[in-house]
PASEBA-1860 file (N, C-alpha, C; in nm, 3 decimals):
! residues 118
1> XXXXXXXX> 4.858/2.938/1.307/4.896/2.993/1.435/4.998/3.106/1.413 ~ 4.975/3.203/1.488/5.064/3.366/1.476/5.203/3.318/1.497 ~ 5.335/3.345/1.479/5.430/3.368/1.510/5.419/3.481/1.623 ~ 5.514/3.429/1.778/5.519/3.497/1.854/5.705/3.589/1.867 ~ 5.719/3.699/1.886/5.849/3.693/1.889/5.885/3.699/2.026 ~ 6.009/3.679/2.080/6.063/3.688/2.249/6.090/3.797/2.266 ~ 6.037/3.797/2.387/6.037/3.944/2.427/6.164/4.069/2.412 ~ 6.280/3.982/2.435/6.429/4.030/2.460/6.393/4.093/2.318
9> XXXXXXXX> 6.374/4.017/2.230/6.403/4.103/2.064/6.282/4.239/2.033 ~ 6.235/4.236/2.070/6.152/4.344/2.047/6.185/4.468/2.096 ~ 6.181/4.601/2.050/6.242/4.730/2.033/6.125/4.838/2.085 ~ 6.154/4.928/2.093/6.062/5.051/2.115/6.102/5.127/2.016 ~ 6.074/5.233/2.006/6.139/5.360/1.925/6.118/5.474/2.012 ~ 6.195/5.573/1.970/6.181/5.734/2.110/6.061/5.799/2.056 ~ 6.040/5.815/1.914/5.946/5.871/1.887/5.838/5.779/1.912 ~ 5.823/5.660/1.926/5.691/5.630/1.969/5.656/5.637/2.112
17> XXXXXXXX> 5.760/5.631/2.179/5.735/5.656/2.336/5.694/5.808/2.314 ~ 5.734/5.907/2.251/5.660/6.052/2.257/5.540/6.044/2.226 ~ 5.544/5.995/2.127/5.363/5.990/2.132/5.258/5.934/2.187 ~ 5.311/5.822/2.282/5.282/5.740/2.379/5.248/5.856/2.535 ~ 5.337/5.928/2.504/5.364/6.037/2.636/5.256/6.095/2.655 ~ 5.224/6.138/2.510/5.158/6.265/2.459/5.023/6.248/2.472 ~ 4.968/6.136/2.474/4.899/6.083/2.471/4.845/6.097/2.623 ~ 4.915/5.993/2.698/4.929/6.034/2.807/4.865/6.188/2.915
25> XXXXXXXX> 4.953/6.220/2.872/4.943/6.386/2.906/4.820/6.482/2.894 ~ 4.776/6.447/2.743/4.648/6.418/2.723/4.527/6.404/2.833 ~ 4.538/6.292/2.852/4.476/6.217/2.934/4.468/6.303/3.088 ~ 4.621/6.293/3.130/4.644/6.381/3.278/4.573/6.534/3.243 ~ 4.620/6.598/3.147/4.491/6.720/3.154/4.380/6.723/3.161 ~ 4.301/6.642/3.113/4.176/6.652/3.103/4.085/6.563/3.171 ~ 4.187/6.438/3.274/4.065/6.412/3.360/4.138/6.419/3.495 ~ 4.312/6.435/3.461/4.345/6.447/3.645/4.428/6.351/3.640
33> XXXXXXXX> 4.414/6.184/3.580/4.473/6.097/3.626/4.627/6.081/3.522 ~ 4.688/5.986/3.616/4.834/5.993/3.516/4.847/5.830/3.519 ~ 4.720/5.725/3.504/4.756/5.617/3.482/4.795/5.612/3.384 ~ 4.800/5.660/3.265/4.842/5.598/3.098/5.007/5.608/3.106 ~ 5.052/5.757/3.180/5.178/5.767/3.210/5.267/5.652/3.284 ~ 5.153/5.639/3.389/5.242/5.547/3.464/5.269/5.428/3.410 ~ 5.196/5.403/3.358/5.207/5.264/3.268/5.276/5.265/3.191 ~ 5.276/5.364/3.085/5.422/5.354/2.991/5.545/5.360/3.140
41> XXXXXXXX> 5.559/5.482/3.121/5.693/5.492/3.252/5.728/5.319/3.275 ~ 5.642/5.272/3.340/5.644/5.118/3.382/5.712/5.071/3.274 ~ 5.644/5.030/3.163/5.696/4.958/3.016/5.831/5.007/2.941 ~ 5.827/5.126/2.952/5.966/5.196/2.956/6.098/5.159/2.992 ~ 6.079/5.153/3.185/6.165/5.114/3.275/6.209/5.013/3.289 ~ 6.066/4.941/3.300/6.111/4.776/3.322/6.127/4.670/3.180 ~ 5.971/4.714/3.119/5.959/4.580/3.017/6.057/4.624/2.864 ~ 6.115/4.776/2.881/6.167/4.774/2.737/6.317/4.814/2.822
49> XXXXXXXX> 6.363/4.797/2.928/6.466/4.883/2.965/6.569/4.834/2.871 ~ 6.682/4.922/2.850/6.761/4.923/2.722/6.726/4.935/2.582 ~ 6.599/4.905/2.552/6.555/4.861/2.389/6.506/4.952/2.379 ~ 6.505/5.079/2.388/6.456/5.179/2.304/6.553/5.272/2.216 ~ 6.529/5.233/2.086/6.593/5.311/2.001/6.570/5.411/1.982 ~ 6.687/5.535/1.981/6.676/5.675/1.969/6.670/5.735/1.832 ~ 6.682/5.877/1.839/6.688/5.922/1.658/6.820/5.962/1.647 ~ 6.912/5.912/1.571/7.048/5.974/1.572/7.088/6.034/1.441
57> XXXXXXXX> 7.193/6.080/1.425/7.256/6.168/1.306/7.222/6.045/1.151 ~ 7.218/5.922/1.213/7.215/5.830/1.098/7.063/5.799/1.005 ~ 7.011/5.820/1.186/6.849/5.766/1.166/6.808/5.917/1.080 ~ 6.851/6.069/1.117/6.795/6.169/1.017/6.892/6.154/0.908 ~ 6.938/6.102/0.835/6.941/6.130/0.683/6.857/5.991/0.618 ~ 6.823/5.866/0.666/6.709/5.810/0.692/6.600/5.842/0.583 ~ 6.549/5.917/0.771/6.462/6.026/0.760/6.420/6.101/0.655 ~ 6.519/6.198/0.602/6.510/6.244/0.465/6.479/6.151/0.348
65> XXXXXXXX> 6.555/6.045/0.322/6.498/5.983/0.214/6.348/5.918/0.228 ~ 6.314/5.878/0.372/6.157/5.821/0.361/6.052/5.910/0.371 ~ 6.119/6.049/0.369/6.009/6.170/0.342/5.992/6.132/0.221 ~ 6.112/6.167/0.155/6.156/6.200/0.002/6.076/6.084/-0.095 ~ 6.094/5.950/-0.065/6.068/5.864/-0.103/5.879/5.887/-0.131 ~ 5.825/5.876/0.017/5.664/5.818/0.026/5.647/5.979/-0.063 ~ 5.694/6.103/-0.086/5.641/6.217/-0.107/5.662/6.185/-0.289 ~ 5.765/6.086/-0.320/5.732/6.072/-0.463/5.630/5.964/-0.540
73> XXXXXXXX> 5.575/5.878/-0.369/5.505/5.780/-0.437/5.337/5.854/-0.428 ~ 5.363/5.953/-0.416/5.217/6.089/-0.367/5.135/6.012/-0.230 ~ 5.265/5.969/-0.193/5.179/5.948/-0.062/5.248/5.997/0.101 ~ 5.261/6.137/0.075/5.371/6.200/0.179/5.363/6.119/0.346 ~ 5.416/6.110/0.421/5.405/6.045/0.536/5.445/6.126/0.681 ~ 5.422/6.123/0.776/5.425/6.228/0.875/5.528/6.251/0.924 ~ 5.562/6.290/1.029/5.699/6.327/1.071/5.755/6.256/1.161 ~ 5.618/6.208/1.244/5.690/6.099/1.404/5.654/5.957/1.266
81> XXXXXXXX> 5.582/5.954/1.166/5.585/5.812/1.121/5.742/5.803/1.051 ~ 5.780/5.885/0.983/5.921/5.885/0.896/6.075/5.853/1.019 ~ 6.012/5.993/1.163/6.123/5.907/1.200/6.137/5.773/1.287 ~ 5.983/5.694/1.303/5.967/5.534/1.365/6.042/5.463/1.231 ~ 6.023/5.464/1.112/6.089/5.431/0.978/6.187/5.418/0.924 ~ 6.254/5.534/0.946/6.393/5.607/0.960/6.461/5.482/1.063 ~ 6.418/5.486/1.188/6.538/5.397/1.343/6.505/5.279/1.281 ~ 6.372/5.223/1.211/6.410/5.084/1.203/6.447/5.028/1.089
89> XXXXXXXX> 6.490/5.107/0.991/6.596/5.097/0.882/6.731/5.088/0.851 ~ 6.782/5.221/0.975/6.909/5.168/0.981/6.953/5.083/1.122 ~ 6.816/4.998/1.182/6.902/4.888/1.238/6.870/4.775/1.157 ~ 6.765/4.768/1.061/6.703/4.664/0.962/6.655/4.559/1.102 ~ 6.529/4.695/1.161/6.434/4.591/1.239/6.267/4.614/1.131 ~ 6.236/4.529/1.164/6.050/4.513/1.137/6.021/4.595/1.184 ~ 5.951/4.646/1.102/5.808/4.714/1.205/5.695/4.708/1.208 ~ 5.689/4.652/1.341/5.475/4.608/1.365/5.435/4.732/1.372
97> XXXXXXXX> 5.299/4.732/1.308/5.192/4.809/1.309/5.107/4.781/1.239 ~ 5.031/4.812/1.327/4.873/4.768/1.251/4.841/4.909/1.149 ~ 4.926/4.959/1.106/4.901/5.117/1.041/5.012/5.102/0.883 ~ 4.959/5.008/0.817/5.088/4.922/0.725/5.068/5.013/0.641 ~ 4.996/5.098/0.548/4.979/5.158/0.426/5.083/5.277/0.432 ~ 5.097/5.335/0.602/5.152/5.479/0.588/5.276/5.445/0.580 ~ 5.390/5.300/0.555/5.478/5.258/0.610/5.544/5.173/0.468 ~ 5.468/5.157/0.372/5.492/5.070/0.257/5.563/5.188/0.101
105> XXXXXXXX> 5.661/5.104/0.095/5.690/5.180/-0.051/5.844/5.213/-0.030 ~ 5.853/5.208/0.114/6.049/5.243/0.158/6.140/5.154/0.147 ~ 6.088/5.020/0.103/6.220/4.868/0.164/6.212/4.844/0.312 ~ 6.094/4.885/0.393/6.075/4.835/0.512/6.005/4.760/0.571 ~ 6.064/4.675/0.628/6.027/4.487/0.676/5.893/4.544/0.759 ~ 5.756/4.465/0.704/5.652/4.555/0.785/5.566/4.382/0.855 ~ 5.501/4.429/0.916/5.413/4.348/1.040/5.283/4.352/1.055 ~ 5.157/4.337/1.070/5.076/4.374/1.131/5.091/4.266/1.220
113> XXXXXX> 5.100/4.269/1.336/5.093/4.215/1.472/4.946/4.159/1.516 ~ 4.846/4.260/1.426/4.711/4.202/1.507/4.648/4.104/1.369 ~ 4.707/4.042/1.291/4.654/4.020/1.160/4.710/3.827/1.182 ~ 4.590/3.751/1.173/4.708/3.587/1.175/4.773/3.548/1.089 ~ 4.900/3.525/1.141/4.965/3.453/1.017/4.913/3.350/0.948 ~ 4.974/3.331/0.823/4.904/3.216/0.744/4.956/3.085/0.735
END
């Protein structure tokens, strides 16, 4: 059976709400509607209010080393992935994602969320 965590503990990141946006936005151009928006907005406001971690002066030097790092293991890593990496390093949170390969090699506590525990 999966380990569930409570809700209170679980985090957002800013850069993933941007790409969440972006996404979004996406969406509102090209067919009109702004449900994906509204829905984050919603999850945002209500279900993450307070828990979204930002990028700060701490989280970019981070940043730099988990460029630095995945770029010496020849496996360079992107820019919104380094700084989701970056915020949850220097609070030493997990990070779920079902996207584990682009995320391995830094010292960071990783998850797949959609995978059962054993």
């Amino acid at each position: 059976m999966a380990q569930r965590q409570q809700e209170a503990e679980l985090y957002l990141t800013a850069p993933t709400v941007a790409e969440l946006a972006g996404g979004g936005h996406r969406v509102l151009l090209r067919t009109g509607s702004s449900k994906y928006l509204d829905r984050l907005r919603l999850i945002v406001d209500r279900e993450f209010s307070g828990r979204v971690l930002g990028f700060s002066l701490e989280a970019a030097d981070a940043y730099g080393s988990v460029r630095a790092q995945r770029e010496k293991l020849g496996r360079p890593v992107g820019q919104i992935d380094a700084m989701i990496a970056a915020i949850c390093l220097i609070h030493g949170a997990t990070l779920a994602t079902r996207n584990i390969r682009d995320f391995e090699g830094i010292g960071l506590s990783l998850v797949n969320p959609f995978e059962a525990a054993a």
